[in-house]
Structure formats: C-alpha cells, structure tokens
N, C-alpha and C positions, 0 to 999 in steps of 0.2 A: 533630470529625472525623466525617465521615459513615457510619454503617454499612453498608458496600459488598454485603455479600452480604445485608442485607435490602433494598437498593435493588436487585441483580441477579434473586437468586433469588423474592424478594416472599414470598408465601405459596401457594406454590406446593406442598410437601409440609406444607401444612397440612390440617388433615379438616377438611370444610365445618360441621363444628358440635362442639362437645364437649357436647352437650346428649345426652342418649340417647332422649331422646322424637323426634328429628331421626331418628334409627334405629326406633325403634319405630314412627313412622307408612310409614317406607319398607316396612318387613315388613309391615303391617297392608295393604295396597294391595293386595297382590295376593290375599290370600282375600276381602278385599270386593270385587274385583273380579267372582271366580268366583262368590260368593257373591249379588252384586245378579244376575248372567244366573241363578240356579239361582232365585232371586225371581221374575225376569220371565218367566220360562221356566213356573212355577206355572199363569200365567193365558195359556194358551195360546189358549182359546178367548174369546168376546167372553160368550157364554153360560153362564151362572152353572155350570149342572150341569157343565158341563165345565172348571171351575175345580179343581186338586187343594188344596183351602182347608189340610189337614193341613200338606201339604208347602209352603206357604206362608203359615202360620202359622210351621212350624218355621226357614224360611228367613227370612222375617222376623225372626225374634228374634235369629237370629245376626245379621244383616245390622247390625240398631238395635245389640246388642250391640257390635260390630265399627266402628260409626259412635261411638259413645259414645266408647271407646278411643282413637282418632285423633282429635290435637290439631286439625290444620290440615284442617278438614273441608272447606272450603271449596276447597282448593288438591286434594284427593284428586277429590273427588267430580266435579271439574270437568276435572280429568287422564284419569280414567275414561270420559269421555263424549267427551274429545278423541281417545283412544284409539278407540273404539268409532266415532266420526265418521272419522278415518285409515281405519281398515280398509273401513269403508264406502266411502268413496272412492276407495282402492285397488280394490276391487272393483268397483266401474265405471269405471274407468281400463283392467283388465285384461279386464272383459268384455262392458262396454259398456251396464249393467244399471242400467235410468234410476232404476231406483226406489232403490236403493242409494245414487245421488245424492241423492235425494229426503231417506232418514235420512240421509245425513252431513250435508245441513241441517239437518236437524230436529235432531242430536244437538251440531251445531256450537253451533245456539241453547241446547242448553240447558245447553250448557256456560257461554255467556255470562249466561245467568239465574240460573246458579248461584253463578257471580263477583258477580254485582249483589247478591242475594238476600247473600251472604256480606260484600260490603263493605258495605252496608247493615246491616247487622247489628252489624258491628265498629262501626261510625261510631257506632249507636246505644246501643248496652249497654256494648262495651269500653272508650269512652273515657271511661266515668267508673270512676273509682280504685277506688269504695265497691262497683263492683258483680264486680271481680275485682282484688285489687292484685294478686295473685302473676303475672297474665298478662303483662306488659311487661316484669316482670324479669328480664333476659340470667341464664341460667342459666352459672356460669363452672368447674361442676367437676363431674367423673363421680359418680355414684352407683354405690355395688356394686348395689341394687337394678336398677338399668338396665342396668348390665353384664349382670348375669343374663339377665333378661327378653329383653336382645335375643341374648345367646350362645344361648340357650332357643329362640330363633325361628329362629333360623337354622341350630341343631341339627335341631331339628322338622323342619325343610326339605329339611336334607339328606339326612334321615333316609327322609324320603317319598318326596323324586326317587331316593333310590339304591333303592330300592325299587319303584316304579317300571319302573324300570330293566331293574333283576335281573327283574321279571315282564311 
C-alpha cells in the first residue's frame, strides 16, 4: 500500500539539509560579503601611496579566514558577484548609467569564471577518494558542535542588528 501523505505532502516540511555546515556557509556569506567590499574598498586608488595597505592587509586576513570556513566556496563566491552584477544592473535599469552595465558584465563574467575555475577544481582534486574521502560523504545526523556554531551565529546577528537598531 502506498504511502499517501509522503506521495501528497512529498518533503515539503523537510529542512533543505541536516548537515550544519549547509547552515554555517549560509551565515558565513553575508560577512564575506561585506568583508570582500571592505577589501576592494582598501585599494581605492590605482596609485600605490593611495592604497590603505594596513586596512587591507587586516581585511584580507579576515576575508582568506572567512573563505577557509566556507565549505562550498565555489557556490558563495560566485552568488556574491551574482549579487553585486543584479544590483549593478538594477542600477542602470533605474537610471540609465551605461557604465553600471559595463560591471554587471564584467561581474556576471566573473561569476561564471568562478564556477569554471570551481568545477575545474572538483573534477581535478575531489574525485579522487585519496585526496579527501570525508568530502562525498552525505552527512546524516546533527552535531551538537554545529548546533552551537550555527545558534552562535545567529545569536551574534541578532545581537548586532538589534543593536543596530536601538542606535
């Protein structure tokens, strides 16, 4: 006899992963986000002296730091620059501003070089066993450690925005 409510309902109130690192790179996205503009923001000018090298050394280390942590680098890194190419494009959509166009190409591409450059990468290193076995294995149960980590990140957050907020 066929099981009716997993043929009706499907997995429908299921969570898209019980892995917590699935949670962990979703929180991780958005200070690497702010994090790579506080990097590119560094070298504002084209001219060395006008480089703040301090504060993009210091932004750098977080940025690598913050890239280390995030599993699916590939998938962030490339959502980021899809992001940053939208708004671009939105921005000359709304005010007609060709050059805006100009980076949502240029950002579109490098989102796709980034996918290439990423599945290139998997095809070469990950599919052999010897050089990560633990990467292909479906993780099938929580870790209290990832509980933490990720209740921690999202405490942090809210902790910031209601503060924030209040100020």
């Amino acid at each position: 006899m066929p099981n009716w409510k997993k043929l009706i309902v499907g997995d429908a109130f299921k969570l898209p992963s019980r892995n917590p690192r699935f949670y962990l790179d979703w929180m991780l996205w958005f200070p690497t986000f702010f994090i790579g503009f506080w990097f590119v923001e560094c070298f504002h000018g084209w001219r060395m002296n006008q480089w703040n090298v301090r504060e993009a050394a210091l932004s750098g280390t977080v940025l690598c730091f913050l890239l280390i942590l995030i599993k699916e680098r590939t998938v962030a890194i490339a959502s980021m620059l899809g992001v940053v190419a939208a708004s671009a494009r939105q921005h000359f959509f709304f005010h007609g501003d060709v050059k805006a166009l100009t980076y949502s190409y240029l950002f579109d591409g490098g989102a796709v070089v980034a996918v290439i450059i990423g599945v290139s990468f998997r095809f070469k290193f990950m599919k052999n066993p010897d050089f990560d076995p633990t990467y292909r294995r479906p993780d099938r149960e929580n870790t209290w450690l990832g509980v933490i980590v990720v209740l921690g990140l999202l405490f942090g957050l809210g902790f910031v925005g209601i503060y924030l907020a209040w100020r």
